[in-house]
C-alpha positions in Angstrom: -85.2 12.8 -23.2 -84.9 13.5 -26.9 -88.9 14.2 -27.3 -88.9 16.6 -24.2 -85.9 19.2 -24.6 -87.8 21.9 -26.2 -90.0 21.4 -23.3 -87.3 21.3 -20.8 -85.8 24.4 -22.3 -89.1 26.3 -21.7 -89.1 25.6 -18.2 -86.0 25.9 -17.3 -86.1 29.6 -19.2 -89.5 30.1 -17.0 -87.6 29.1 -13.7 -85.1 31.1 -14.3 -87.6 33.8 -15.1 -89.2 33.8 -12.2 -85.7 33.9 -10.1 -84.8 30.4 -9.5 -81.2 29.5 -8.8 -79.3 27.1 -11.5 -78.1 25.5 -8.1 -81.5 24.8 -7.4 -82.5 23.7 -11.0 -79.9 21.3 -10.5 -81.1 20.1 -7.2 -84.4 20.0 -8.2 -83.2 18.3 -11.6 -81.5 15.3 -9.3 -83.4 15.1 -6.6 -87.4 14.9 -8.0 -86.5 13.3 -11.5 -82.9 11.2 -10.9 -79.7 11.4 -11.1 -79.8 9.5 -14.9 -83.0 11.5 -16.3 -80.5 14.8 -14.8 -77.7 13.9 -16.5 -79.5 12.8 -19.9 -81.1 16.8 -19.0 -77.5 18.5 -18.9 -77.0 19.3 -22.5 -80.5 21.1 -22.5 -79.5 23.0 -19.0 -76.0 23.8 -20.0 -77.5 25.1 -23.0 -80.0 27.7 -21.3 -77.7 28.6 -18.5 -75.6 29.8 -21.3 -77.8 31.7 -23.3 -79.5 33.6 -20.2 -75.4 34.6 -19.2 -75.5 35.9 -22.8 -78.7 37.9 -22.5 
């Protein structure tokens, strides 16, 4: 996971963008990757969800 965070970041920021839930990036996240590639992902997600509450 380490080589695809700033990746991750991106497209989470795009989802977002583009008026995607976090409940569904989560979903999405456990369902289509797994639950161990999700929870590898969480630092990355918690990060974003942070900064767009910032924004």
């Amino acid at each position: 996971m380490s080589y695809h965070g700033n990746e991750l970041a991106f497209h989470l920021r795009k989802a977002l963008d583009m008026g995607v839930t976090q409940d569904e990036i989560i979903t999405h996240l456990t369902c289509y990757s797994g639950w161990p590639t999700a929870s590898s992902a969480l630092s990355f997600v918690r990060e974003v969800f942070q900064q767009e509450e910032d924004v």
